[in-house]
CHARMM internal coordinates of N, CA and C (Angstrom, degrees):
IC EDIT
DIST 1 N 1 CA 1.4507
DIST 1 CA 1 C 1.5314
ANGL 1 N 1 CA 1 C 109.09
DIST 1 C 2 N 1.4450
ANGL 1 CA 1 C 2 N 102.55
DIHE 1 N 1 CA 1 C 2 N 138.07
DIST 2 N 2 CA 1.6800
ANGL 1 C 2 N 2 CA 94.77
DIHE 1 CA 1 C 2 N 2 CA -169.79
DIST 2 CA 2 C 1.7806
ANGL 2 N 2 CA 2 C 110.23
DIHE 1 C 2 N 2 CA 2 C -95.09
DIST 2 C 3 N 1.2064
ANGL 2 CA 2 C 3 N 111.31
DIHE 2 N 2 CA 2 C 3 N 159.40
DIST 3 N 3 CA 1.6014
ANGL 2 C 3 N 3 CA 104.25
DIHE 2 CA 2 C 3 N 3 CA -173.43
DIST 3 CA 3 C 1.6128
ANGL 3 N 3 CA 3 C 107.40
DIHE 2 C 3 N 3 CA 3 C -81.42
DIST 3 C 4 N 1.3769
ANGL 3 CA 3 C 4 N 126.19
DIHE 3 N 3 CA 3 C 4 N 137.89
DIST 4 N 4 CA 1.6214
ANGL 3 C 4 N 4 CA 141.66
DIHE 3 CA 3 C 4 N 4 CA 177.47
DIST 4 CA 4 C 1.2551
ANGL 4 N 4 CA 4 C 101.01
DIHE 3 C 4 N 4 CA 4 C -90.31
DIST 4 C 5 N 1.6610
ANGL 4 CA 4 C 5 N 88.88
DIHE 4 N 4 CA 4 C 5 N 126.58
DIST 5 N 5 CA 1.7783
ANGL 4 C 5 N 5 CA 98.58
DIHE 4 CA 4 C 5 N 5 CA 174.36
DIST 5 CA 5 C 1.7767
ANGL 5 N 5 CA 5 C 89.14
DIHE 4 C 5 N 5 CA 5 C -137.52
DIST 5 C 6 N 1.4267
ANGL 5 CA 5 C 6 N 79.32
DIHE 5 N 5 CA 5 C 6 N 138.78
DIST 6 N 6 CA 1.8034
ANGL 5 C 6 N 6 CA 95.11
DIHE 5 CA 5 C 6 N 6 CA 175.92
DIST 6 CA 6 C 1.7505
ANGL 6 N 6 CA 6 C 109.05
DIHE 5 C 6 N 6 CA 6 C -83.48
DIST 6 C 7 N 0.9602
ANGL 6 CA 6 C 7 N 122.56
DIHE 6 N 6 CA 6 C 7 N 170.66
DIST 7 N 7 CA 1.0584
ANGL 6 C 7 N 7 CA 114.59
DIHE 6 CA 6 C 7 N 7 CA -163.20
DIST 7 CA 7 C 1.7818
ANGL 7 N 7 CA 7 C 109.53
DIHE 6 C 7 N 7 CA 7 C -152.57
DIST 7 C 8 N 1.1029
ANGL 7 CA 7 C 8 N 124.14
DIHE 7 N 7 CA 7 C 8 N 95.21
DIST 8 N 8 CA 1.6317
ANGL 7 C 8 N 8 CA 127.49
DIHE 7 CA 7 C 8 N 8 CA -165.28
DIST 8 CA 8 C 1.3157
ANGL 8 N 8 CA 8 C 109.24
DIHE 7 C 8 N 8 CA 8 C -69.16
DIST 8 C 9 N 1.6577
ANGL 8 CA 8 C 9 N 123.97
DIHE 8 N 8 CA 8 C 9 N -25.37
DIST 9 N 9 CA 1.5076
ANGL 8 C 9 N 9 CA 106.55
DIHE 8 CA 8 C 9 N 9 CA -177.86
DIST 9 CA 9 C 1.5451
ANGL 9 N 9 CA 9 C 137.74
DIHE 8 C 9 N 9 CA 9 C -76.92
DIST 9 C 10 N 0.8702
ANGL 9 CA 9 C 10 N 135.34
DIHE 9 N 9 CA 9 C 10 N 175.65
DIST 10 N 10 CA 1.5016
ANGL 9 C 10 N 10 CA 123.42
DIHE 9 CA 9 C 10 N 10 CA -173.53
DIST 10 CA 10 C 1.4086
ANGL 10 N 10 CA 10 C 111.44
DIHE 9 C 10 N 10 CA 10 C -89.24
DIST 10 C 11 N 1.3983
ANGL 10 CA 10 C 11 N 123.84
DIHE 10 N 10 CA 10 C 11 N -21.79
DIST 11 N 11 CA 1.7098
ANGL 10 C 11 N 11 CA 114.54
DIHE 10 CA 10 C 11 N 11 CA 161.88
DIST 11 CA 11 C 1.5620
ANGL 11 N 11 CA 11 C 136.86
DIHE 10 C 11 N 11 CA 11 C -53.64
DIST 11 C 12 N 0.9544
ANGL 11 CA 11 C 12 N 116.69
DIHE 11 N 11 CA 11 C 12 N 157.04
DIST 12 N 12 CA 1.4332
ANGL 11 C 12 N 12 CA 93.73
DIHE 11 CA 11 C 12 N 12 CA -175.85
DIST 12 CA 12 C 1.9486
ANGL 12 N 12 CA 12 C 97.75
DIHE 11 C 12 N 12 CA 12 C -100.87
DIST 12 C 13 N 1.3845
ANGL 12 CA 12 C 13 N 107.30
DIHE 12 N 12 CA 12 C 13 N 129.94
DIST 13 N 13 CA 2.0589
ANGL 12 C 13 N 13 CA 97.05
DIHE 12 CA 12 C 13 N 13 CA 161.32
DIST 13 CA 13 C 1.1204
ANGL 13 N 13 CA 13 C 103.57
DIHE 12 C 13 N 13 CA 13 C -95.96
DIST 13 C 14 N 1.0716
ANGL 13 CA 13 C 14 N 110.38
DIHE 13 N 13 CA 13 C 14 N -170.77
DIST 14 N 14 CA 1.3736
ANGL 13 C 14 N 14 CA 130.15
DIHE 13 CA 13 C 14 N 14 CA 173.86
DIST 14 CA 14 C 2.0385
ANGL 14 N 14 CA 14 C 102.75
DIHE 13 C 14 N 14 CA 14 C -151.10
DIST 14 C 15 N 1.4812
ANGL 14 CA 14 C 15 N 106.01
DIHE 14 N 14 CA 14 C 15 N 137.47
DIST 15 N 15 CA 1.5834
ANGL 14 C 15 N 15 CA 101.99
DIHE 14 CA 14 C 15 N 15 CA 168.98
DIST 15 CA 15 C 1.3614
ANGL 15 N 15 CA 15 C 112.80
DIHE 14 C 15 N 15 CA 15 C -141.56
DIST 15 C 16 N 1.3717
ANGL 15 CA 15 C 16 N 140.84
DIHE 15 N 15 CA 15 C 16 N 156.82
DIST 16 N 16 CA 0.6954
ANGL 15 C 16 N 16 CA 98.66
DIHE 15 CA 15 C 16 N 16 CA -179.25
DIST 16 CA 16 C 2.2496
ANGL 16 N 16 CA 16 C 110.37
DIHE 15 C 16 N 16 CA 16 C -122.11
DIST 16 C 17 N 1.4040
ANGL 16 CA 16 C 17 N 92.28
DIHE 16 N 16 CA 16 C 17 N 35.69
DIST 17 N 17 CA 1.5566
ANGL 16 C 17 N 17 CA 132.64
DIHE 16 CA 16 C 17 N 17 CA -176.40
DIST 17 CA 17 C 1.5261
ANGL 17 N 17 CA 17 C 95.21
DIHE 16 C 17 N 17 CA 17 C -91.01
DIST 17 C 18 N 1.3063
ANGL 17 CA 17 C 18 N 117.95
DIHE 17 N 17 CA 17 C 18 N -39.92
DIST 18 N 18 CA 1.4113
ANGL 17 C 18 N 18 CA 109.96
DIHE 17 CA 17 C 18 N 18 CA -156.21
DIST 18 CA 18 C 1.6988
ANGL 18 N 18 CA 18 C 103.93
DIHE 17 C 18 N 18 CA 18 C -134.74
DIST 18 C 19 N 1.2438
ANGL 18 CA 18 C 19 N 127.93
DIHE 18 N 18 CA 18 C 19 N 156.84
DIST 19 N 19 CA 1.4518
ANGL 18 C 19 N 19 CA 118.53
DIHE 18 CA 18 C 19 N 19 CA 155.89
DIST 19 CA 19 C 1.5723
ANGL 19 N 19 CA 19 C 112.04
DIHE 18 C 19 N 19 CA 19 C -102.71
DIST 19 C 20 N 1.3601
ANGL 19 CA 19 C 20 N 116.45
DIHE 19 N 19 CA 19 C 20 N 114.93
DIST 20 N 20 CA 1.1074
ANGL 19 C 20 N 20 CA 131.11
DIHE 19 CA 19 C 20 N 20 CA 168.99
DIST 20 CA 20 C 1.6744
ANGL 20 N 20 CA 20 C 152.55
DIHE 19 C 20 N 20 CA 20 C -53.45
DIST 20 C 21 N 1.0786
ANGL 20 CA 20 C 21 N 137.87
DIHE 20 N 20 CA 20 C 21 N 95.68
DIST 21 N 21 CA 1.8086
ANGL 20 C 21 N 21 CA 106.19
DIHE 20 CA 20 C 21 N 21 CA -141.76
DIST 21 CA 21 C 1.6540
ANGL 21 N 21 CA 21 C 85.55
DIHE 20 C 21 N 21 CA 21 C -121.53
DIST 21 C 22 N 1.6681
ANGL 21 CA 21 C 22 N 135.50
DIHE 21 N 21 CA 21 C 22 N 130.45
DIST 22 N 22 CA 0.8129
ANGL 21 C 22 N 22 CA 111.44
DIHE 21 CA 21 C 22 N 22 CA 163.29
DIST 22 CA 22 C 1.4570
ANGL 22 N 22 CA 22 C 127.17
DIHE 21 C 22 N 22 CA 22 C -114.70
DIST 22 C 23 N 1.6761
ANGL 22 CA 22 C 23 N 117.25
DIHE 22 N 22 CA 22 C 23 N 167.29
DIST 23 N 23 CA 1.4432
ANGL 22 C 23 N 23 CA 120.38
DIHE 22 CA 22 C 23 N 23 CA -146.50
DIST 23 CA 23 C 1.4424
ANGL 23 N 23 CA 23 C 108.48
DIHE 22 C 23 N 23 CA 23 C -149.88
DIST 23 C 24 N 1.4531
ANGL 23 CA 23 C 24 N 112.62
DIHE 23 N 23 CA 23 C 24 N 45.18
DIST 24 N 24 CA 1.7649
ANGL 23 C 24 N 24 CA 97.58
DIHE 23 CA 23 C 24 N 24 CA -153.39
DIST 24 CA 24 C 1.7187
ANGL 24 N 24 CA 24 C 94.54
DIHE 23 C 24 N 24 CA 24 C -85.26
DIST 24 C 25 N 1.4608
ANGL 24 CA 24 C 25 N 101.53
DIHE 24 N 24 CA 24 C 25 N 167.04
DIST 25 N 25 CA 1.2775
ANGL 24 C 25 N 25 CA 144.06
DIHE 24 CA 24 C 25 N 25 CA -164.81
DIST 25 CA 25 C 1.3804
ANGL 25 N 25 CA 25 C 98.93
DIHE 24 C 25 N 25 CA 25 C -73.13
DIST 25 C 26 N 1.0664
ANGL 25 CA 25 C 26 N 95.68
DIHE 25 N 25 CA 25 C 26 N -68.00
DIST 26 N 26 CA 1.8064
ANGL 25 C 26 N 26 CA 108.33
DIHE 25 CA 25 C 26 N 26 CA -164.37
DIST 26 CA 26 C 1.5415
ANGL 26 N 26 CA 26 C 113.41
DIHE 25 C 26 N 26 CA 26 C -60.10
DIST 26 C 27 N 1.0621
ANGL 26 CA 26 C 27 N 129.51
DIHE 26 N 26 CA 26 C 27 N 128.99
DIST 27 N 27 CA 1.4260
ANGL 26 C 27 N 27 CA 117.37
DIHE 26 CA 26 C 27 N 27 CA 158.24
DIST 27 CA 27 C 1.6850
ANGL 27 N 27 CA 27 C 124.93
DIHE 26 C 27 N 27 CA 27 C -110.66
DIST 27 C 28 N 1.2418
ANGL 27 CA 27 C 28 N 102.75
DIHE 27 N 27 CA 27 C 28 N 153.00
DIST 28 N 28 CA 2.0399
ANGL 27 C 28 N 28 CA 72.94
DIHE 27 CA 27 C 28 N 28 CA -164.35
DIST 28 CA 28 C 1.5883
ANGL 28 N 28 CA 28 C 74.90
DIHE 27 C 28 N 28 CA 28 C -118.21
DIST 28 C 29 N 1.6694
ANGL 28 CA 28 C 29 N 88.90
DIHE 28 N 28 CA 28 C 29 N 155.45
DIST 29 N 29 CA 1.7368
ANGL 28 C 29 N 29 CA 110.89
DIHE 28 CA 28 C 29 N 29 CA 169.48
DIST 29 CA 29 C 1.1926
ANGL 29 N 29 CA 29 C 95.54
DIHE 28 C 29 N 29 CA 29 C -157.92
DIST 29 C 30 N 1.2430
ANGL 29 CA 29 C 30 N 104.57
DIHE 29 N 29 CA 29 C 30 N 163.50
DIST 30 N 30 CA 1.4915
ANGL 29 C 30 N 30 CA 134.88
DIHE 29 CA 29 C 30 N 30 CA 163.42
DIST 30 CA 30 C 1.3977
ANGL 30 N 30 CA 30 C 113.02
DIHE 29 C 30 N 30 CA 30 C -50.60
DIST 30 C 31 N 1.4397
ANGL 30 CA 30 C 31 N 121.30
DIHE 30 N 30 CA 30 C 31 N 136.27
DIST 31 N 31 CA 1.4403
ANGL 30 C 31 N 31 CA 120.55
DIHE 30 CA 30 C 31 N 31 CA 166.40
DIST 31 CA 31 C 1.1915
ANGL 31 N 31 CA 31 C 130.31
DIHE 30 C 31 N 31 CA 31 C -148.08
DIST 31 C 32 N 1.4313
ANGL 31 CA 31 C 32 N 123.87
DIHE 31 N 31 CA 31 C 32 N 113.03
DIST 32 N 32 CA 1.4851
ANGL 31 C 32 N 32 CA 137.40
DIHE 31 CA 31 C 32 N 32 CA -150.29
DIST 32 CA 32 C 1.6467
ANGL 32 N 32 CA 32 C 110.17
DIHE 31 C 32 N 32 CA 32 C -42.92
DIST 32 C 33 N 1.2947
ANGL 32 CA 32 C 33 N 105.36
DIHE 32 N 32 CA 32 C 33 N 137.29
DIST 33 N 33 CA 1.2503
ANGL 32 C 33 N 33 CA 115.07
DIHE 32 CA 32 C 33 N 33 CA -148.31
DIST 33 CA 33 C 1.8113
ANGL 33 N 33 CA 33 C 93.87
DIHE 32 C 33 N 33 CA 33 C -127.47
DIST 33 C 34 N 1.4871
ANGL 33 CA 33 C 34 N 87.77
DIHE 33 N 33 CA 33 C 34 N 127.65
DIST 34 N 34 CA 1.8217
ANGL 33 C 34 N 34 CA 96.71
DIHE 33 CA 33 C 34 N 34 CA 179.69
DIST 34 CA 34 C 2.0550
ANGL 34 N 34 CA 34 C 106.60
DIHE 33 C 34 N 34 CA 34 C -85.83
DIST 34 C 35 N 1.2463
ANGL 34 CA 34 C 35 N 96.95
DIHE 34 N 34 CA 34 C 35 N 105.71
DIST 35 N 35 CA 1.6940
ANGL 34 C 35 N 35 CA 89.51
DIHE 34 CA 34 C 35 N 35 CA -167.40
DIST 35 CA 35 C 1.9738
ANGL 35 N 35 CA 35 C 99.38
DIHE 34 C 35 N 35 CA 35 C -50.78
DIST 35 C 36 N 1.2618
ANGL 35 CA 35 C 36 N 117.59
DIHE 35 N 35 CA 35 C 36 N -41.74
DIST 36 N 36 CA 1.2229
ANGL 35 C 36 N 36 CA 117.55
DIHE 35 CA 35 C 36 N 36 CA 170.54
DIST 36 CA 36 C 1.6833
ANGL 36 N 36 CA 36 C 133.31
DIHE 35 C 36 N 36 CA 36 C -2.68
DIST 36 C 37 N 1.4415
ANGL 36 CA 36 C 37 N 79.13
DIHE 36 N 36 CA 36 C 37 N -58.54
DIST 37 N 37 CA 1.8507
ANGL 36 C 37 N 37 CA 91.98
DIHE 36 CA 36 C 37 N 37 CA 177.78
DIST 37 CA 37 C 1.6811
ANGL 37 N 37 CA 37 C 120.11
DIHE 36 C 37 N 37 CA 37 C -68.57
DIST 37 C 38 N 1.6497
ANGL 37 CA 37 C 38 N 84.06
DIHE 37 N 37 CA 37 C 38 N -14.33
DIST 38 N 38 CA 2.0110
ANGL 37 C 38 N 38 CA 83.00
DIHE 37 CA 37 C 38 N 38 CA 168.58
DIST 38 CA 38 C 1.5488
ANGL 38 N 38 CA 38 C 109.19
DIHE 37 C 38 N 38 CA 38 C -70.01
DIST 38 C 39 N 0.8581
ANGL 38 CA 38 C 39 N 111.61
DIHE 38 N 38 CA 38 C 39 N -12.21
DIST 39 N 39 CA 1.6023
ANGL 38 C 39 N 39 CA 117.79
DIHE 38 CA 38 C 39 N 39 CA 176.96
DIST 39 CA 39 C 1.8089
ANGL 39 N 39 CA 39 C 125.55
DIHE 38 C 39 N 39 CA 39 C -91.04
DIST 39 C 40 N 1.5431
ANGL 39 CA 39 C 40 N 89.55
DIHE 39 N 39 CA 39 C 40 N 16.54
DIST 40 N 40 CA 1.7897
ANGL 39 C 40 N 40 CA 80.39
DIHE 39 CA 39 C 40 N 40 CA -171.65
DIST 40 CA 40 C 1.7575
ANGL 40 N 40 CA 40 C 88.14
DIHE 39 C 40 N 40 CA 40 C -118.29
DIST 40 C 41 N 0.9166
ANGL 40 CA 40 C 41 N 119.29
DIHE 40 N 40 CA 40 C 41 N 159.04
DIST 41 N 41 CA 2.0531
ANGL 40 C 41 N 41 CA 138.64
DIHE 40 CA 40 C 41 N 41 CA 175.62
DIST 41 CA 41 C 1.3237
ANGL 41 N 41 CA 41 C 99.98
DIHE 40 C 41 N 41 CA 41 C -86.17
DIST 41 C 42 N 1.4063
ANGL 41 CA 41 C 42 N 109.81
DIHE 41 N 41 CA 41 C 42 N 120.29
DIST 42 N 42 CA 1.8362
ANGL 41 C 42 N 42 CA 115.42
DIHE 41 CA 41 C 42 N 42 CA -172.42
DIST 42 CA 42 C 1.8284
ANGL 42 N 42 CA 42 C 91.94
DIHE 41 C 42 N 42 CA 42 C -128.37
DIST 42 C 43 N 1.1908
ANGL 42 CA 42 C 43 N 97.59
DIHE 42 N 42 CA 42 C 43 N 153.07
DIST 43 N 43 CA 1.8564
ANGL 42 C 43 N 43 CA 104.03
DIHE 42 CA 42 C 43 N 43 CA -174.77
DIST 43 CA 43 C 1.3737
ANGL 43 N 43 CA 43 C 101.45
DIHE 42 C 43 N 43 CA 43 C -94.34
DIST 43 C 44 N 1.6948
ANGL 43 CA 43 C 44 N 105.57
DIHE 43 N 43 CA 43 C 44 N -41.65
DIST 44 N 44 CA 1.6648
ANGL 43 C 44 N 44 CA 102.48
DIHE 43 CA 43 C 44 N 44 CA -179.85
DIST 44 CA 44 C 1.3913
ANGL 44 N 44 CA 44 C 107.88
DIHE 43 C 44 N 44 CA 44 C -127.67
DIST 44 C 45 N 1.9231
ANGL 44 CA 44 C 45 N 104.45
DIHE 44 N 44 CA 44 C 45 N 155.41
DIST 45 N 45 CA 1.2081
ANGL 44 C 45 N 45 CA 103.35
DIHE 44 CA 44 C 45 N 45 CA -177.14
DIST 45 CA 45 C 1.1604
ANGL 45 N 45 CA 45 C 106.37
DIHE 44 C 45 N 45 CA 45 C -142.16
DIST 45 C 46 N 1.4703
ANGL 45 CA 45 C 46 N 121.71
DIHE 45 N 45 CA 45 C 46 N 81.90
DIST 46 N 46 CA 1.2968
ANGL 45 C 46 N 46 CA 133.35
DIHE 45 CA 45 C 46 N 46 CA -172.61
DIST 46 CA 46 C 1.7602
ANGL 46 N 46 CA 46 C 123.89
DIHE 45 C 46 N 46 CA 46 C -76.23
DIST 46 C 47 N 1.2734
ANGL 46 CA 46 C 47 N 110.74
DIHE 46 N 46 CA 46 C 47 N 146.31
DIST 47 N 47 CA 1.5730
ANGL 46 C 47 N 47 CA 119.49
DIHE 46 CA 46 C 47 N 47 CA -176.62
DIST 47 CA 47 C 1.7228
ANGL 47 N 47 CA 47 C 102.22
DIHE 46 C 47 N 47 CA 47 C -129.09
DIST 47 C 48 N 1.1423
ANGL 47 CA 47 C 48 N 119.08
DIHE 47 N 47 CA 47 C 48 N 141.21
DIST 48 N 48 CA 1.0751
ANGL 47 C 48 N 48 CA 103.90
DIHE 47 CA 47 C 48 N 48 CA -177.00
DIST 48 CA 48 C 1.7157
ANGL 48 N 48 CA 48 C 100.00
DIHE 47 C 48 N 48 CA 48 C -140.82
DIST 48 C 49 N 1.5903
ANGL 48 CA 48 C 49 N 121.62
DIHE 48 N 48 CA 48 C 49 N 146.85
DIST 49 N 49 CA 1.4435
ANGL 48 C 49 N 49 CA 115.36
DIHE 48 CA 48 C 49 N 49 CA 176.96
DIST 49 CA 49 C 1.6489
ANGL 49 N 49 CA 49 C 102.70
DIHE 48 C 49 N 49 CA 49 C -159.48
DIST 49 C 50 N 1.1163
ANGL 49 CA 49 C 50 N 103.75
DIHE 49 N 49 CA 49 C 50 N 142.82
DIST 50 N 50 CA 1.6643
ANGL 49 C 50 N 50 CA 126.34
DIHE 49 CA 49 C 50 N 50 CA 170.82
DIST 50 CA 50 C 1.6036
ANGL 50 N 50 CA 50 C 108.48
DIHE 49 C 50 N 50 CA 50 C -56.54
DIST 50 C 51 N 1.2317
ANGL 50 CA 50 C 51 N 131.70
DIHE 50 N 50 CA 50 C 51 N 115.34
DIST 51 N 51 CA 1.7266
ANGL 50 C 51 N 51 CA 133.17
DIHE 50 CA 50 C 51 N 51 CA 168.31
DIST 51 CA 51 C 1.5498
ANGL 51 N 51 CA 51 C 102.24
DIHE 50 C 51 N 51 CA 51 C -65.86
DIST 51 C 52 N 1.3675
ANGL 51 CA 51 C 52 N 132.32
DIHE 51 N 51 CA 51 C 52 N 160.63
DIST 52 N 52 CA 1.2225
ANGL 51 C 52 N 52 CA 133.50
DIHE 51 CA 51 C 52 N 52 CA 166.27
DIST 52 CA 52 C 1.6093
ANGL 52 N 52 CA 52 C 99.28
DIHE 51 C 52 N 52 CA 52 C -118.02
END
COOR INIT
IC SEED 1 N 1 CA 1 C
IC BUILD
């Protein structure tokens, strides 16, 4: 029997050591957006993401 590990991120793995169940946290949606702020001068414009 293989050992279950939950798994919080939003990718899906696959192993085949383990059975995998996933459960992530985050949910992403859409969120109303003031076109306005395209109009303001920003110095930084950061993106940020997890490597696998």
């Amino acid at each position: 029997m293989k050992p279950v590990v939950v798994m919080t991120q939003t990718n899906d793995m696959q192993s085949d050591l383990v059975s995998i169940i996933h459960k992530p946290f985050i949910d992403i949606k859409p969120l109303n957006f003031d076109i306005h702020l395209l109009n303001q001068r920003y110095d930084w414009l950061i993106f940020s993401s997890k490597m696998l």
